[in-house]
C-alpha positions as CSV (number, residue, x, y, z in Angstrom):
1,X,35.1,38.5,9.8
2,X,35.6,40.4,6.2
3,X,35.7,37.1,4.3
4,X,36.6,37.9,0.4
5,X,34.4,35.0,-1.6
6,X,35.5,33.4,-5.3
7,X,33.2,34.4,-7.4
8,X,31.6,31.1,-8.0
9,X,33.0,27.9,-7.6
10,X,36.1,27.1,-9.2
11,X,35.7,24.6,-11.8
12,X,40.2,24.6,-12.0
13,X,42.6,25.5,-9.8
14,X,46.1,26.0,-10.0
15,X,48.1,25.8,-6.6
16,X,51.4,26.9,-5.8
17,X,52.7,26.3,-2.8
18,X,56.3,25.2,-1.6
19,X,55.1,23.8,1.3
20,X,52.4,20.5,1.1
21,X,51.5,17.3,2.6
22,X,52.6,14.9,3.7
23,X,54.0,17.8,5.3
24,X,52.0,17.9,8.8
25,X,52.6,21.4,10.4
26,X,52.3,25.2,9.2
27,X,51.8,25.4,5.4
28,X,51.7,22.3,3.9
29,X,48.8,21.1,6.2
30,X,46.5,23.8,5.3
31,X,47.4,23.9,1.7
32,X,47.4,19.9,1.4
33,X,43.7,20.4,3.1
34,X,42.3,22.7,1.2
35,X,43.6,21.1,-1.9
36,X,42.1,18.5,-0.6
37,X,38.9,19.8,0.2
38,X,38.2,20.9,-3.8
39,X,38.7,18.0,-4.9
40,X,36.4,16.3,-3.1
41,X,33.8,18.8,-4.3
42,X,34.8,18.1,-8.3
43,X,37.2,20.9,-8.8
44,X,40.1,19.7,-10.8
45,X,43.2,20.9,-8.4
46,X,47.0,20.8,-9.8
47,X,49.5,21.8,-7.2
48,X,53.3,22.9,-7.9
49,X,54.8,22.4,-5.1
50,X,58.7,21.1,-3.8
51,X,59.6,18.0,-2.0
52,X,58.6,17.4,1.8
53,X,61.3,18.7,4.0
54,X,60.0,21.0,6.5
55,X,59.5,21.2,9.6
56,X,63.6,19.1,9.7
57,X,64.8,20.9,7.1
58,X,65.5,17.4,5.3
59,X,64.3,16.2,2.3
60,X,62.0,13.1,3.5
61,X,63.8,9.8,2.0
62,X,61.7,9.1,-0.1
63,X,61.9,11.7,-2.2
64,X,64.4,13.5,-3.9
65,X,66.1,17.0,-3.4
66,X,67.0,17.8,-7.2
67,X,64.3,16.1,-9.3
68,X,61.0,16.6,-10.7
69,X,58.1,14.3,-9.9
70,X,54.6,14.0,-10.6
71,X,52.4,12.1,-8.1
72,X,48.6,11.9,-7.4
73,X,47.1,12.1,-3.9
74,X,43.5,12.0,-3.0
75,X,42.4,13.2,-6.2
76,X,44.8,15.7,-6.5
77,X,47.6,16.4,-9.1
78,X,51.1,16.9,-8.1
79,X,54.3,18.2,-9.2
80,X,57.1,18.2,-7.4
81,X,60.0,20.7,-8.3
82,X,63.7,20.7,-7.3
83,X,64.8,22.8,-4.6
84,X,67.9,23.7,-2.4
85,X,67.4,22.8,1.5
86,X,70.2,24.0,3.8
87,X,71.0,22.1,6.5
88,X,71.2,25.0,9.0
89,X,68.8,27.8,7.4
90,X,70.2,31.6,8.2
91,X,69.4,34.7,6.3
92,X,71.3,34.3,2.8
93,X,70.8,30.4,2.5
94,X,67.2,30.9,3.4
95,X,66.8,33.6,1.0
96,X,68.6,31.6,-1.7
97,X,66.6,28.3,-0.7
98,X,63.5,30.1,-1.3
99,X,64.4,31.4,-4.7
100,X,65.9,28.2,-6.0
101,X,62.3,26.4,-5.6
102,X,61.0,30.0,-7.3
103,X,63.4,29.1,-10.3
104,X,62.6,25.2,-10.8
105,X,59.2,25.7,-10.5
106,X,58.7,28.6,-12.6
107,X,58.2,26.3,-16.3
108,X,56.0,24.4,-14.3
109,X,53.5,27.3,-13.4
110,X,53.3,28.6,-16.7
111,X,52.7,25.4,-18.4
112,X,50.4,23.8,-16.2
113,X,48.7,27.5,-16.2
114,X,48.3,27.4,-20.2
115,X,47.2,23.7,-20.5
116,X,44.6,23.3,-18.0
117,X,42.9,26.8,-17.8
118,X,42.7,27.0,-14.6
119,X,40.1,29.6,-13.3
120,X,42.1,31.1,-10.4
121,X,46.0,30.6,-10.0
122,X,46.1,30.6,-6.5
123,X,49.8,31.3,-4.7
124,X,50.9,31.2,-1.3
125,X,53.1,33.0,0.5
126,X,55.9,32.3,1.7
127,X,57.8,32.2,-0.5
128,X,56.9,35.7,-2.1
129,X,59.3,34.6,-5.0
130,X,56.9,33.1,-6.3
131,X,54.4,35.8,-6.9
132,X,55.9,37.2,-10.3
133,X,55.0,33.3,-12.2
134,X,51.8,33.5,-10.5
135,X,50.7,36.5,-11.8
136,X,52.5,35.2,-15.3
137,X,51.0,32.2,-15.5
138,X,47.2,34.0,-14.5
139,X,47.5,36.1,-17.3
140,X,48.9,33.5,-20.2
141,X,45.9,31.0,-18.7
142,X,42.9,33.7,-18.4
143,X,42.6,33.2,-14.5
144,X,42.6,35.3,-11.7
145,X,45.4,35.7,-9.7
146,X,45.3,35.2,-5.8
147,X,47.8,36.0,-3.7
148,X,47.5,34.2,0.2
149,X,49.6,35.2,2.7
150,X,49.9,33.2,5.6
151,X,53.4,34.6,6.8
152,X,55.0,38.4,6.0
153,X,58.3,37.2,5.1
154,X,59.9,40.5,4.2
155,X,58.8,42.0,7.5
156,X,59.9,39.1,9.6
157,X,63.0,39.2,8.0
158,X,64.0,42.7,8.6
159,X,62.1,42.9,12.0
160,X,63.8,39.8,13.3
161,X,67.1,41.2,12.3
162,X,67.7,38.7,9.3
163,X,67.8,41.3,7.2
164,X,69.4,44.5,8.4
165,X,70.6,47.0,5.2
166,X,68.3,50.3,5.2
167,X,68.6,50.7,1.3
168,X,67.5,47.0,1.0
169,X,64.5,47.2,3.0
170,X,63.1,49.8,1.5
171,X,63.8,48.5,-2.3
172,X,62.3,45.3,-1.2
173,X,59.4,46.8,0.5
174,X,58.4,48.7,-2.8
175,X,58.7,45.5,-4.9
176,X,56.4,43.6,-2.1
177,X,54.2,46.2,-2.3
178,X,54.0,46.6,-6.4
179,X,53.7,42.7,-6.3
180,X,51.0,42.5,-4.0
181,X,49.1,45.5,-6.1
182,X,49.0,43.2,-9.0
183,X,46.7,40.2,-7.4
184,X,43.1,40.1,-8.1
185,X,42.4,38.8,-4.8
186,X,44.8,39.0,-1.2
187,X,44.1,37.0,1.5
188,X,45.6,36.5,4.8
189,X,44.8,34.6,8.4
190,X,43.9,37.0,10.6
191,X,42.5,40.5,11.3
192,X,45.9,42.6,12.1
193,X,47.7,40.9,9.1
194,X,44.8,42.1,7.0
195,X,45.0,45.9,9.0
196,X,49.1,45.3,7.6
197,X,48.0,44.4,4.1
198,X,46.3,47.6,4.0
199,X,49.3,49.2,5.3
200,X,51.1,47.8,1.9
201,X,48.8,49.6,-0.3
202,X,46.5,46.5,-1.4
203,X,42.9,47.9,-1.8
204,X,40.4,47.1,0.9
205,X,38.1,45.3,-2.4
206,X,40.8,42.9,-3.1
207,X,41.7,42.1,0.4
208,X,40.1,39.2,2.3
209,X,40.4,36.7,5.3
210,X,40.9,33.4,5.2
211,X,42.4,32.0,8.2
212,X,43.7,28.6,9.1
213,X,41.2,26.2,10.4
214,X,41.0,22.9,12.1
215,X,39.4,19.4,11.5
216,X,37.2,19.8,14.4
217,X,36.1,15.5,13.8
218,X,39.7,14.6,14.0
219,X,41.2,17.2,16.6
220,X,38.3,17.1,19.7
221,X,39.1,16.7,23.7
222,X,38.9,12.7,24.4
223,X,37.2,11.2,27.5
224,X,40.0,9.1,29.0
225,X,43.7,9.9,29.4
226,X,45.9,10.5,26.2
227,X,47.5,6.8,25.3
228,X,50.7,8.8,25.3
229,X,50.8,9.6,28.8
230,X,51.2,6.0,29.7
231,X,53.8,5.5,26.9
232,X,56.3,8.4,27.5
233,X,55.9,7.7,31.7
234,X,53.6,10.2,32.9
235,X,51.0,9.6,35.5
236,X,47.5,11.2,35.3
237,X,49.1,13.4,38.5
238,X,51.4,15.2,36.3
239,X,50.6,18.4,34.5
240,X,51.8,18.0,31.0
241,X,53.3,21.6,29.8
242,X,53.2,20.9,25.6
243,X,54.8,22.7,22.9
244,X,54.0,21.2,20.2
245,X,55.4,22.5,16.4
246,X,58.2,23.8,14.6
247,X,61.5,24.7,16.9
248,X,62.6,27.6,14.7
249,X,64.4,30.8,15.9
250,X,61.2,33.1,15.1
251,X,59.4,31.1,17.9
252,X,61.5,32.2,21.2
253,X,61.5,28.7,23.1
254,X,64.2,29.3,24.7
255,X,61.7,31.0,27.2
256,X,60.5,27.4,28.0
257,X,63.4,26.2,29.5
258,X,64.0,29.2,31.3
259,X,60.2,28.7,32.5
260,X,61.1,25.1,33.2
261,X,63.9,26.2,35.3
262,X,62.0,28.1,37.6
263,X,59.9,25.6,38.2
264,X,62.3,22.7,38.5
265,X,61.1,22.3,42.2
266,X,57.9,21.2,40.5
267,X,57.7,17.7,40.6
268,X,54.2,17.2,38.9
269,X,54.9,19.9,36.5
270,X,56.6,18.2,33.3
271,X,57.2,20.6,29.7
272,X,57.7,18.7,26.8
273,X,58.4,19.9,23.4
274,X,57.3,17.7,21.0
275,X,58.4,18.4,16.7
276,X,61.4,19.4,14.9
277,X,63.1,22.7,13.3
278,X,66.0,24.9,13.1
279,X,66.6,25.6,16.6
280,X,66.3,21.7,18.3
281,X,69.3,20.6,18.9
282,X,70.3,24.0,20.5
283,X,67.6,23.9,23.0
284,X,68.2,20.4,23.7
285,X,71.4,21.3,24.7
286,X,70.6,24.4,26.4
287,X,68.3,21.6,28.3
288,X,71.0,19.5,29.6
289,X,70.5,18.4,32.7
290,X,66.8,19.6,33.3
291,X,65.2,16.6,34.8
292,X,61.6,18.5,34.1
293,X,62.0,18.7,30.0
294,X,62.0,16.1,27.6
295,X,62.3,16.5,23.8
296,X,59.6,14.6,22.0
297,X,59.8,13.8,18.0
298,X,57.4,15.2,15.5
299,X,54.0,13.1,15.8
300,X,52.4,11.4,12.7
301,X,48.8,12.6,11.6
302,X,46.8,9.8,13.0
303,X,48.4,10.7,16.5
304,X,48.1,14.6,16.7
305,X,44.7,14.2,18.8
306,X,46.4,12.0,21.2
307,X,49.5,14.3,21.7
308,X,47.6,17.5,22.1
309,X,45.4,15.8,24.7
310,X,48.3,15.0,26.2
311,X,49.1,18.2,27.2
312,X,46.7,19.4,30.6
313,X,48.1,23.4,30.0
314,X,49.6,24.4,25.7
315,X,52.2,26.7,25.9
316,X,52.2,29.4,22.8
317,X,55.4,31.6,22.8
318,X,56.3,34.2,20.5
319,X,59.2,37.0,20.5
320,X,57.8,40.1,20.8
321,X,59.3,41.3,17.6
322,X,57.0,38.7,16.0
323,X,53.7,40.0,17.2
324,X,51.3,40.0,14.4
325,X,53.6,39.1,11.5
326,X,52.0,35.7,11.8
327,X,49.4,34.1,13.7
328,X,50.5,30.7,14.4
329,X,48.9,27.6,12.9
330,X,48.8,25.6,15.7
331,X,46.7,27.8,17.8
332,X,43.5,26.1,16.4
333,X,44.5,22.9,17.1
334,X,45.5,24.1,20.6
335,X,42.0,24.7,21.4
336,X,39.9,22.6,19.9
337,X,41.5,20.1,21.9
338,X,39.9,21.6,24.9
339,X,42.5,22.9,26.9
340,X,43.8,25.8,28.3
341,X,46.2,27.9,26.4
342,X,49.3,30.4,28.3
343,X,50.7,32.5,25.6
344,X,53.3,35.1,25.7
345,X,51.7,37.8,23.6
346,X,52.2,42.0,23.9
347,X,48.2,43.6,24.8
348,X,46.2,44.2,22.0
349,X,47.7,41.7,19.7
350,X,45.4,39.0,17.8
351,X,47.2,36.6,20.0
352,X,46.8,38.0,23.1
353,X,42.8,38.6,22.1
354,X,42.0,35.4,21.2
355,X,43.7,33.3,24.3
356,X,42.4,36.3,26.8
357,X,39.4,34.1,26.4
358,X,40.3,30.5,27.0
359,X,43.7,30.9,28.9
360,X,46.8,33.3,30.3
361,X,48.4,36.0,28.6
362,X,51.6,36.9,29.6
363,X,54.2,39.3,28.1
364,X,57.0,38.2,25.9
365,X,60.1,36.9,26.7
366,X,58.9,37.1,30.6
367,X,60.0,33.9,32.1
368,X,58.5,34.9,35.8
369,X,55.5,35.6,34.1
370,X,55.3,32.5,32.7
371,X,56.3,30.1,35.4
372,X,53.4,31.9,37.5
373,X,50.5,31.4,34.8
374,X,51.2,27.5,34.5
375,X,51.9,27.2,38.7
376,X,48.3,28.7,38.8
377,X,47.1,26.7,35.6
378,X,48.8,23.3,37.6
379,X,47.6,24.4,40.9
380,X,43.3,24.4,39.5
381,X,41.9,21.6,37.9
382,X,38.3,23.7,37.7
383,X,40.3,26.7,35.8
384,X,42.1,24.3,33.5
385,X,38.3,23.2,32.5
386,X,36.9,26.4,32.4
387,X,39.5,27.7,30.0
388,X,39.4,24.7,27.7
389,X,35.9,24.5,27.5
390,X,35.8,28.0,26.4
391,X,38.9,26.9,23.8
392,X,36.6,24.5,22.5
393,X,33.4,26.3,21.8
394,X,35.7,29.3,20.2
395,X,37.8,26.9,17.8
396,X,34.0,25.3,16.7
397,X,32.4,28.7,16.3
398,X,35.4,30.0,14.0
399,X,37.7,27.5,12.9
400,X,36.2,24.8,11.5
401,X,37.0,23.8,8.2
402,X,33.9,23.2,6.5
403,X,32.9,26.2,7.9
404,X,36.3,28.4,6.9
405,X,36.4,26.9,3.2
406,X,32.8,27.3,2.3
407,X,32.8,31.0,3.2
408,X,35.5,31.8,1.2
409,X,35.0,29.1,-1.9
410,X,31.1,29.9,-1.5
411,X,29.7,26.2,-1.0
């Protein structure tokens, strides 16, 4: 791995990030963790961030949509900052709900940037918006700038057909680009994203990994059946198909219910889908009728390890448009949970590399393909442990947090 180290421990660090807990999928969890994580080794952490909201796309209760507010959490400093959600997120009203938490949290950078010093101003991305205060607020506070990119938003936009206008991509493909020159230090989360930073024009000595980990002591394969599977009516007969995460349009599902359909003469096979997102209530509906799918709610924290033991085969599907604009997050929980994963990933993708070696690969949007890798899966109780002990041993080798952080932080 070509790690790219801080050079020495931060003493303060600024953290922008839209995304944070009590957030408890992509983003927010690793940011909220690693925030986290600094504190508890005495670095003084402030986060700018926006009110929970995602993976529903709702502002939680609790909080609001259009106000600041400044909490603590285990140590760490928080301000909240106003931000636009749309109910039903499509290419403008993303684009604009992006830039609206870019706008309210822009004062907030550059002051907490001048009054605590920080040594790095750390930014994630997305939303890229966010980049030009960052690099601001690094300058006006003597810090170095870092840029993390855990999702290529321009590219997904464009490539996923958001986006379509030639003259726009190429204007906002410069800009990324002159942005992304400007950082100290770029990060991202896996090999090929870093092989596409270099493809930006960001210089192989500012550009580093850092890829999402996984709480190895609190996601680990349990020794008797998951307390779920008695709760939601599934005997220790059935093979439990999980997808577990957001249900967005970037990830594809409706290739699960076309997998589910081929298999509907499976009685012991079950696929459930277990979060929230964008795309839910179309795919429930698509689902109508299928007596093999049920539709699960998003899972609190203290349950994830019993809900991804659930599952006796993870399903992992991504349009092939996707491929290697974004690893997903939830890989890592996936296997250090100890079981086997079936992804649909194109060859030679980091996807497709990593699960070669502790499940199926499959191509994308392939529903035959699919349907025969979890039959197979189902059908061999000896393979499912094979693959998931090799899951295992790969998420402790190179996932673990402690592990992950104290490469990169340097302790």
């Amino acid at each position: 791995m070509s790690d790219v180290r801080a050079p020495g421990f931060p003493r303060r660090l600024l953290l922008v990030s839209i995304n944070y807990l009590p957030e408890m999928t992509g983003i927010g969890k690793y940011s909220g963790e690693m925030a986290e994580w600094l504190a508890s080794r005495g670095v003084e952490v402030e986060v700018v961030t926006a009110p929970p909201y995602y993976p529903a796309w709702k502002v939680s209760p609790e909080y609001g949509s259009y106000l600041y507010r400044r909490e603590t959490i285990n140590g760490v400093g928080i301000t909240r900052c106003p931000l636009w959600v749309p109910a039903r997120p499509s290419g403008l009203k993303r684009i604009l709900h992006l830039a609206s938490f870019a706008l309210s949290a822009f004062p907030v950078i550059v002051w907490k940037a001048v009054r605590m010093r920080p040594d790095i101003v750390f930014v994630v991305e997305p939303p890229l918006f966010c980049a030009p205060s960052a690099l601001l607020a690094a300058g006006l506070g003597g810090a170095q700038s870092w840029l993390h990119v855990q999702d290529f938003e321009v590219d997904a936009a464009f490539d996923l057909g958001v986006l379509k206008a030639r003259w726009l991509r190429k204007l906002v493909l410069k800009t990324e680009s002159w942005l992304m020159r400007r950082f100290a230090r770029v990060t991202t989360i896996s090999e090929r994203m870093l092989e596409r930073l270099s493809q930006k024009g960001v210089e192989p000595e500012r550009v580093g990994l850092l890829p999402n980990w996984v709480e190895l002591e609190r996601i680990y394969p349990l020794q008797e059946p998951s307390s779920l599977r008695a709760e939601w009516g599934m005997t220790e007969s059935d093979t439990v198909v999980l997808y577990s995460g957001n249900m967005g349009e970037k990830q594809g599902l409706e290739i699960l219910l076309e997998t589910a359909r081929r298999l509907e003469d499976r009685s012991d096979i079950r696929f459930v889908l277990c979060g929230d997102g964008s795309a839910r209530a179309r795919l429930e509906v698509l689902a109508g009728g299928m007596r093999n799918v049920e539709f699960k709610p998003l899972q609190p924290l203290d349950r994830l390890n019993d809900l991804l033991n659930l599952a006796d085969i993870h399903v992992l599907p991504q349009r092939g448009d996707a491929a290697d604009l974004v690893l997903p997050s939830k890989l890592t929980n996936m296997l250090a949970s100890a079981r086997p994963v079936v992804a649909t990933a194109a060859p030679g993708t980091q996807v497709a590399e990593i699960v070669e070696a502790c499940g199926i690969v499959v191509p994308p949007e392939d529903a035959d393909a699919l349907a025969r890798a979890v039959a197979q899966l189902s059908d061999s109780a000896a393979k499912r442990s094979e693959f998931g002990a090799a899951a295992r041993r790969l998420a402790e080798t190179d996932w673990g947090k402690d592990n992950v952080l104290s490469r990169v932080f340097g302790r």
